[in-house]
Every structure is written in C-alpha cells, then in structure tokens.
C-alpha positions, -999 to +999 in steps of 0.1 A: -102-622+840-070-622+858-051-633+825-059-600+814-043-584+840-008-591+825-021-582+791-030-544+803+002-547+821+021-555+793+004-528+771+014-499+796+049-512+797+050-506+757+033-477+752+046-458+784+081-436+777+109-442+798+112-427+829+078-410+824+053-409+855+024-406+826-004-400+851-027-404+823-020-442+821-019-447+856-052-441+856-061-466+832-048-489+849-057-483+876-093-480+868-091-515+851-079-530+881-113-514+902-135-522+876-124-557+871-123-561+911-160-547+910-171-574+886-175-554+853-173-580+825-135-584+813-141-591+772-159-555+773-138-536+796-107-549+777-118-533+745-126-500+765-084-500+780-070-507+744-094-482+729-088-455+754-049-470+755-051-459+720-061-423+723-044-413+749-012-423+725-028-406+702-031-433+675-069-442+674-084-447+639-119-463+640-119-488+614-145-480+590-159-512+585-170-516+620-208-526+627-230-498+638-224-517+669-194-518+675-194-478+668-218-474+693-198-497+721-173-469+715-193-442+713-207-453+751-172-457+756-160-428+756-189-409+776-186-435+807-161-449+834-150-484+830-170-494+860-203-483+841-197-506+817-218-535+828-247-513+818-231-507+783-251-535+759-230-547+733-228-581+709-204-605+715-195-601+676-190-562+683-165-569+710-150-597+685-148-571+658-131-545+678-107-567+694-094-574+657-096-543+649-076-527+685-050-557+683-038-548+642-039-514+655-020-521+686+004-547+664+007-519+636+022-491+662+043-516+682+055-534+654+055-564+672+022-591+691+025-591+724+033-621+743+001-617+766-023-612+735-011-646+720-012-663+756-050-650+761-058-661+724-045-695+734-063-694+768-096-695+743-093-725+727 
C-alpha cells in the first residue's frame, strides 16, 4: 500500500496548477492518506483517487465498454467517502478494468506515464 502513496503524490503534483492552494485536492489526499491508515483496501481506493482525481480536473469520461461492474464500483463511488469503501463489493476484474481505463485517461491528459504507475506495475510481477 505504501507504494501507492508516491503514486497519488505524484498524480497531485501533475494535475495541481502552480502556486494553487487547490483545497479540493488537498482533500483527496488527504482522505487517501486516512483511509489507507484505517485499512481500507489500496487496489479499490486507488481507483476511487484517480476517478475522483479525474473529475475534479474535469476530464472524466466513463469508458463505455466498462462491465456493469465496474459502472457500479463508480456509481458507489461517487455516493461514499473513501473510508466506506471496504463495504463497496467489487471484482477484482472490475478494479483491473478501471485501472486501464483511469491510467490511458490519466496518460491521454498528461501526455506522458508516470514514473510511480510503471514502478507499481513492476512491483506486481
């Protein structure tokens, strides 16, 4: 879990403007960090940050060939805190699904992978 730490860090760093206190993403992250410290599983609560990470910047586009479940992880996503997420059932194959999905996005708007995406990919194997 902690290898995700630098992976939201690094996401905030990109998305945030310079010299903008964005209050919005503070919160994220901050949220992450309580979540994560109060044990709420990390694959599901990463998908949550880069969704919400995503809407905030105002670039979220579902992908319409998600699974009904993975539409439905986000639909409970955005009616619940991160720290409610351990009661949020989901497949592992929906998390897998959005997590493509979130990273072309993410990739897409940044034009660029990030450097803690490809170490947490590597971590996997």
């Amino acid at each position: 879990a902690l290898g995700y730490v630098s992976y939201f860090a690094e996401l905030l760093d990109e998305w945030a403007l310079e010299a903008d206190p964005s209050e919005t993403l503070f919160r994220l992250g901050a949220s992450m960090v309580e979540a994560m410290a109060a044990g709420v599983p990390i694959d599901p609560l990463a998908r949550y940050f880069e969704y919400w990470l995503l809407r905030l910047q105002g670039v979220y586009e579902a992908d319409p060939r998600l699974s009904e479940d993975a539409l439905a992880f986000l639909t409970s996503a955005r009616a619940c805190s991160p720290s409610d997420l351990g009661e949020v059932a989901v497949a592992p194959a929906a998390l897998r699904e959005l997590e493509a999905s979130h990273r072309a996005l993410i990739a897409l708007h940044l034009e660029k992978d990030l450097k803690s995406a490809r170490v947490l990919r590597e971590m996997r194997w």
